[in-house]
N, CA, C and O atoms as a GROMACS GRO file, in nm:
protein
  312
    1UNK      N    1   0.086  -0.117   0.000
    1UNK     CA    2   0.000   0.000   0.000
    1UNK      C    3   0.090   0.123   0.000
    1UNK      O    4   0.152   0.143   0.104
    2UNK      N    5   0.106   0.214  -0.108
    2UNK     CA    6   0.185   0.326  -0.081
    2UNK      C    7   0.037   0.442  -0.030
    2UNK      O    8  -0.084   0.423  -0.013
    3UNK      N    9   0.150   0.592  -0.018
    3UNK     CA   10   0.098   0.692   0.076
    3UNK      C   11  -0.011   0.711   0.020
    3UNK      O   12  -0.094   0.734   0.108
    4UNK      N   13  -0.085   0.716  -0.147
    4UNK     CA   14  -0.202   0.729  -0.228
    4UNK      C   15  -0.316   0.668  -0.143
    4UNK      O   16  -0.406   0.738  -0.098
    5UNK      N   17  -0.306   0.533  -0.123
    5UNK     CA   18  -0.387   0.421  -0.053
    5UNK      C   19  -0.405   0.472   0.070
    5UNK      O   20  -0.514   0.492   0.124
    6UNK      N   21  -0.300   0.493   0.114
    6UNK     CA   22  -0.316   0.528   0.289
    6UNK      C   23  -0.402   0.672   0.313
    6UNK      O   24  -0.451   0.681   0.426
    7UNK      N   25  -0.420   0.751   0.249
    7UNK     CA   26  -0.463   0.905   0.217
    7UNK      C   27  -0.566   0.837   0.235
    7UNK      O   28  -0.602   0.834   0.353
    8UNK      N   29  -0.672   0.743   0.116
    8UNK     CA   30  -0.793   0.763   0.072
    8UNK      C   31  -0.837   0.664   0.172
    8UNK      O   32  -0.958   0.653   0.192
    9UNK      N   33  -0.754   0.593   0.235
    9UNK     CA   34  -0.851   0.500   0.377
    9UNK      C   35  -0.866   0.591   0.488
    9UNK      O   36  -0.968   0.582   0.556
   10UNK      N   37  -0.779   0.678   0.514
   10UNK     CA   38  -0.769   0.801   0.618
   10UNK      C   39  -0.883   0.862   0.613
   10UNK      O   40  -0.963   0.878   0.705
   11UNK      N   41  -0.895   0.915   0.444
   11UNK     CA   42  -1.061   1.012   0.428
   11UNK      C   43  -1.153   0.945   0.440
   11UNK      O   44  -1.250   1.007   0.482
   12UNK      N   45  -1.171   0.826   0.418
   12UNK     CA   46  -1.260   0.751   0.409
   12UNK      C   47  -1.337   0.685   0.595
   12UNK      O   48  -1.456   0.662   0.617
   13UNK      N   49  -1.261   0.676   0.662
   13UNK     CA   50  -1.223   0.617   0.761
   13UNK      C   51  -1.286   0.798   0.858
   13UNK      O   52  -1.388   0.814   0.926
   14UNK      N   53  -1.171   0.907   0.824
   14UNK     CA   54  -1.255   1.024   0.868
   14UNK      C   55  -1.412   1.058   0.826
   14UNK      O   56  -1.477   1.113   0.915
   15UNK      N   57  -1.477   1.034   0.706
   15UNK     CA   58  -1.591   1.037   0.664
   15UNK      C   59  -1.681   0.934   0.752
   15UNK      O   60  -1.775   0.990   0.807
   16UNK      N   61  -1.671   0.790   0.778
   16UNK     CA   62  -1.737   0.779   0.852
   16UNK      C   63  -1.767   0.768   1.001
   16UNK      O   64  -1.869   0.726   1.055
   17UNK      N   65  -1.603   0.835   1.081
   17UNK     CA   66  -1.621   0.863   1.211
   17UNK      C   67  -1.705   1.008   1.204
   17UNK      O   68  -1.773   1.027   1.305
   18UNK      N   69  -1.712   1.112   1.105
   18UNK     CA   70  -1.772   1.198   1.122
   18UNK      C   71  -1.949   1.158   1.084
   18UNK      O   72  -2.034   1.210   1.156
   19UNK      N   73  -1.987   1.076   0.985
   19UNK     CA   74  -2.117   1.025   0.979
   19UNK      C   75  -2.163   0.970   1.108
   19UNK      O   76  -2.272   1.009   1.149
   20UNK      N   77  -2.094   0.884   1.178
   20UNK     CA   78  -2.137   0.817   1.304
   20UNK      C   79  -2.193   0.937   1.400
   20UNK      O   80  -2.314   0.950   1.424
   21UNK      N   81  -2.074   1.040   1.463
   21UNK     CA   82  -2.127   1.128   1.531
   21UNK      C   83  -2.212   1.247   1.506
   21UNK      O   84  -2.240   1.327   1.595
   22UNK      N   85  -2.258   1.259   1.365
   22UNK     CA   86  -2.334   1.307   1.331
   22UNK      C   87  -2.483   1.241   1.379
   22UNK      O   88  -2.576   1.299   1.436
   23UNK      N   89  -2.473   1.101   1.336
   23UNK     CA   90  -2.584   1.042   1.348
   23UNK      C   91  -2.615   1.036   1.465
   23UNK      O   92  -2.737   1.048   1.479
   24UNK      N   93  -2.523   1.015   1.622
   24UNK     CA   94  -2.502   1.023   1.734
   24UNK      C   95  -2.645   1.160   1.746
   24UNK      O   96  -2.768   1.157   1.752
   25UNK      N   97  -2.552   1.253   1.746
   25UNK     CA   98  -2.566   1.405   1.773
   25UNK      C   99  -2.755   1.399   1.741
   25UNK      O  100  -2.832   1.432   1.831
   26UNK      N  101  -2.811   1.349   1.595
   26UNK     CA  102  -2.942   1.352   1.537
   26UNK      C  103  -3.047   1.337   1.648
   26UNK      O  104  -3.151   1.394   1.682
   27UNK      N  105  -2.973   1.237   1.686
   27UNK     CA  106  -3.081   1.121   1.822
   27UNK      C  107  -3.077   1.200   1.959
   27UNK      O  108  -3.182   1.204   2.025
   28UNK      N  109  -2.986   1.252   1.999
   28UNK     CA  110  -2.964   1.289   2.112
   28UNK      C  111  -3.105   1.422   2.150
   28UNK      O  112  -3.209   1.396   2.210
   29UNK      N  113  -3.084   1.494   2.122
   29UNK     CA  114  -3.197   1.632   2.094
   29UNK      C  115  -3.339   1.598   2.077
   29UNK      O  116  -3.429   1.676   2.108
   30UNK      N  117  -3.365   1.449   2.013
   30UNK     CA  118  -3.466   1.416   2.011
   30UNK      C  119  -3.577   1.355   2.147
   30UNK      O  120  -3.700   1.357   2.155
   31UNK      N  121  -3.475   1.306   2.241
   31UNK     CA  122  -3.490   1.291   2.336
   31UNK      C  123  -3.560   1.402   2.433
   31UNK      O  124  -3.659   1.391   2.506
   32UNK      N  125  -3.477   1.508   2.410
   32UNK     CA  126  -3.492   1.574   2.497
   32UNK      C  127  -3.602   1.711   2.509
   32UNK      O  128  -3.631   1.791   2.598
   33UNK      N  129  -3.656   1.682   2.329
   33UNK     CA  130  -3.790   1.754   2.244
   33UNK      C  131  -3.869   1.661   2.294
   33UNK      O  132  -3.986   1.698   2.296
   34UNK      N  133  -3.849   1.536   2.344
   34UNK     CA  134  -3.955   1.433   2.379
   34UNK      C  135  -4.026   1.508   2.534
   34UNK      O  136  -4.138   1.532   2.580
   35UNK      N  137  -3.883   1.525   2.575
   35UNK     CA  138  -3.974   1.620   2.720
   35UNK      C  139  -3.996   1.740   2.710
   35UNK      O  140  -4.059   1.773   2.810
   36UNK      N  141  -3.979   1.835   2.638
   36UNK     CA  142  -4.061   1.972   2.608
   36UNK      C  143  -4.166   1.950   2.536
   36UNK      O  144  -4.255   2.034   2.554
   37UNK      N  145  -4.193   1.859   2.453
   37UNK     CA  146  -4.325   1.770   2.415
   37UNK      C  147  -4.394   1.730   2.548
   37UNK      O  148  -4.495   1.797   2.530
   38UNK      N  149  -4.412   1.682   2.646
   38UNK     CA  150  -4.472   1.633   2.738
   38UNK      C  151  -4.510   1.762   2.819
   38UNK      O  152  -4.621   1.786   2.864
   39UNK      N  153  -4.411   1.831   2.828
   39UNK     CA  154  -4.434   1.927   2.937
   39UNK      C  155  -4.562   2.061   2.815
   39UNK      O  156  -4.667   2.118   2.847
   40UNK      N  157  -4.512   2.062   2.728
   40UNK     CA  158  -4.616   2.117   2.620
   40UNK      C  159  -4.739   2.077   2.629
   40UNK      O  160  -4.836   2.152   2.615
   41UNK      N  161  -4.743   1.965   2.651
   41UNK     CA  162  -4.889   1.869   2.623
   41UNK      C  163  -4.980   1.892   2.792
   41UNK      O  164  -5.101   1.897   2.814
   42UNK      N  165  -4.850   1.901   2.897
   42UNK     CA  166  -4.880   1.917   3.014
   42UNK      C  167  -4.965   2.085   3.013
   42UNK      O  168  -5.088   2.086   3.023
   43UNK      N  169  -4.908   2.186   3.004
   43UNK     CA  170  -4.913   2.291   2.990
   43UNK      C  171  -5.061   2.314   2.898
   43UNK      O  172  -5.150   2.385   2.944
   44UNK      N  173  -5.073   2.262   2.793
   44UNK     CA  174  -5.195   2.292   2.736
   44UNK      C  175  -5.345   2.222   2.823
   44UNK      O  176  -5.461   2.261   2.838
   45UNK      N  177  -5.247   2.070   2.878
   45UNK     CA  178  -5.409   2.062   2.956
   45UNK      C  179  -5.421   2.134   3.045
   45UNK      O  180  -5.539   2.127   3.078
   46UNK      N  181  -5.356   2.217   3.124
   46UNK     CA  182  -5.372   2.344   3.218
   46UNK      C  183  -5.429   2.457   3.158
   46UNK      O  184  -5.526   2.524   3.196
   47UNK      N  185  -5.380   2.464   3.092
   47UNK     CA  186  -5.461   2.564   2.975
   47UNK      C  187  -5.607   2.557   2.982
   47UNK      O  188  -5.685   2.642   3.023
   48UNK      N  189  -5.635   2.418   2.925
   48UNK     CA  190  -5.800   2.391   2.906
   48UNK      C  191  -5.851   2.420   3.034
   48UNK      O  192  -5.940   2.501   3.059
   49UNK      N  193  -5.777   2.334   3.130
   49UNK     CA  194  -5.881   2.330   3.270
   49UNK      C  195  -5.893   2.501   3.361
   49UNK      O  196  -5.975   2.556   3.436
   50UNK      N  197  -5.792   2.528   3.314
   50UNK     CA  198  -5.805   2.720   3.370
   50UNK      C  199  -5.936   2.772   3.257
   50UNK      O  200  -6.037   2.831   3.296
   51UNK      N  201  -5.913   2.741   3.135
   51UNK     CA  202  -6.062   2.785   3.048
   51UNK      C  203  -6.176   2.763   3.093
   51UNK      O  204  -6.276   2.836   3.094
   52UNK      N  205  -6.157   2.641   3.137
   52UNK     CA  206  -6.348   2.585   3.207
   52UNK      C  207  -6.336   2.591   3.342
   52UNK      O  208  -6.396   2.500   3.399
   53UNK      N  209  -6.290   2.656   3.400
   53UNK     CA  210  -6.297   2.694   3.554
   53UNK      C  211  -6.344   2.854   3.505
   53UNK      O  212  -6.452   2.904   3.537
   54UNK      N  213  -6.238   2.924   3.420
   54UNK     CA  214  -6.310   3.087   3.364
   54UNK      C  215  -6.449   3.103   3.335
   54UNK      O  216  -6.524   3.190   3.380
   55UNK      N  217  -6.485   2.984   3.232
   55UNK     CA  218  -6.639   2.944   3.229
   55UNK      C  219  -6.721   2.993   3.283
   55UNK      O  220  -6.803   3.083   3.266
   56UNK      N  221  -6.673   2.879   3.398
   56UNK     CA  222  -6.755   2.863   3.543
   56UNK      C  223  -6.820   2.994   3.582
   56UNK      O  224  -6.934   3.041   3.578
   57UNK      N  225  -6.637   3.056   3.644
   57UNK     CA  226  -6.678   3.185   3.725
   57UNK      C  227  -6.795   3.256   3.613
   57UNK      O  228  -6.900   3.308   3.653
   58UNK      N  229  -6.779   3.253   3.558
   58UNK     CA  230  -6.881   3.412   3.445
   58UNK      C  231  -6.932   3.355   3.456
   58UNK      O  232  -6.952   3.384   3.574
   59UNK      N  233  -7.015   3.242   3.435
   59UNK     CA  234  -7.132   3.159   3.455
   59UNK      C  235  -7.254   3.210   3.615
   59UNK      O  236  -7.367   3.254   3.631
   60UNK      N  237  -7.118   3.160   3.712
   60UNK     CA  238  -7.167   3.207   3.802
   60UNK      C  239  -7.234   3.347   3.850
   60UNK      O  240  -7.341   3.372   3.907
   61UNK      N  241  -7.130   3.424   3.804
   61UNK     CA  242  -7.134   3.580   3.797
   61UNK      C  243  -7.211   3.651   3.744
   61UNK      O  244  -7.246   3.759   3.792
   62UNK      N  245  -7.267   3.591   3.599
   62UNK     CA  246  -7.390   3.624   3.539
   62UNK      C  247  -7.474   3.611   3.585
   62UNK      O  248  -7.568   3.691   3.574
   63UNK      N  249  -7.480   3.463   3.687
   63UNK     CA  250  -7.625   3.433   3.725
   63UNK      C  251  -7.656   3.501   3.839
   63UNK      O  252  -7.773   3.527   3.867
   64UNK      N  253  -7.522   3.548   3.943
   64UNK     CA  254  -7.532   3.618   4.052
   64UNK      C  255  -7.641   3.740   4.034
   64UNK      O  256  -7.746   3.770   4.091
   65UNK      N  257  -7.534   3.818   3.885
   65UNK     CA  258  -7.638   3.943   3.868
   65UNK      C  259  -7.769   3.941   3.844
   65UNK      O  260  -7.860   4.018   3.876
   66UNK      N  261  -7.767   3.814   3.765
   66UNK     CA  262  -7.910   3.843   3.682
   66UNK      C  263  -8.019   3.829   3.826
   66UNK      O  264  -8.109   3.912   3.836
   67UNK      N  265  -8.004   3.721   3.931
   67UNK     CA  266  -8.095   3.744   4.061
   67UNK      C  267  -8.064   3.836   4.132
   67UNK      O  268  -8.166   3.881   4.186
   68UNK      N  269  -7.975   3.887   4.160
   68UNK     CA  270  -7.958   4.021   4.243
   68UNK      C  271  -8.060   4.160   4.143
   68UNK      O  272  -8.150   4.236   4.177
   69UNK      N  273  -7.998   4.142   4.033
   69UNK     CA  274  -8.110   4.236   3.953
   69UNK      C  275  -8.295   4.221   3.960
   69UNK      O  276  -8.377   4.313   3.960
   70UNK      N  277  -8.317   4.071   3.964
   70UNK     CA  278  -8.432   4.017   3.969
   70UNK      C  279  -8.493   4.073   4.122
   70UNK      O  280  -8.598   4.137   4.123
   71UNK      N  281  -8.425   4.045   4.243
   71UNK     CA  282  -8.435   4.047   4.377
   71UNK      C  283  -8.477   4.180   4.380
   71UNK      O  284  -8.593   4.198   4.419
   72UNK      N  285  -8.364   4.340   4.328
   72UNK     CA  286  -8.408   4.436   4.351
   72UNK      C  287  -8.530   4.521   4.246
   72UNK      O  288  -8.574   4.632   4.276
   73UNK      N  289  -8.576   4.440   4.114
   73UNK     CA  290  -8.685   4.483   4.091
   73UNK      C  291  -8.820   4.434   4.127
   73UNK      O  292  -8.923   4.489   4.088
   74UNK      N  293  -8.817   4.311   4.215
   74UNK     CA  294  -8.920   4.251   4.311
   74UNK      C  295  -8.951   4.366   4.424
   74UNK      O  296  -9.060   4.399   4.470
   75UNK      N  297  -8.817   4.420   4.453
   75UNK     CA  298  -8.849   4.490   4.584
   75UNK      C  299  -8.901   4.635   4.565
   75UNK      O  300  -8.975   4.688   4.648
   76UNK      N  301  -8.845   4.717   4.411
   76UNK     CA  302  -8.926   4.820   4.385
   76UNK      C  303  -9.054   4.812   4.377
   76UNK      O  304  -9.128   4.897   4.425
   77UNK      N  305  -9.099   4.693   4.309
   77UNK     CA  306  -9.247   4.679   4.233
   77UNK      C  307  -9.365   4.659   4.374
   77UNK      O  308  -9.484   4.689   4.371
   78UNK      N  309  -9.280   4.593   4.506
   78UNK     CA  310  -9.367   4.625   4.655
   78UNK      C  311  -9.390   4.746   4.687
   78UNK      O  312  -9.450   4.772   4.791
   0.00000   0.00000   0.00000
């Protein structure tokens, strides 16, 4: 094998220690989008359940007024 041979196993040999840790590197990050994915997914069902608790309150609040309104035109009309 002269130095020609030895060159192109070198590049060759560098090409796929650099493919490997590339491929390494791909996987790694994915992992860790796996838990900002969860915590995302976490976060939105908090989301929902603060929406239908907001609901609620105005729900409530509407209905508060609408009998407090009801209550004090009962009491004019005496």
């Amino acid at each position: 094998m002269n130095g020609d041979d030895l060159m192109i196993v070198i590049i060759v040999a560098i090409v796929m220690i650099a493919s490997i840790f590339k491929a390494r590197a791909r996987f790694q990050p994915h992992s860790a989008d796996n838990g900002a994915r969860l915590e995302n997914d976490r976060l939105r069902h908090e989301v929902q359940e603060l929406k239908e608790r907001l609901k609620v309150l105005e729900r409530i609040t509407v209905e508060k007024e609408n009998s407090l309104a009801k209550e004090i035109e009962s009491l004019r009309d005496h």
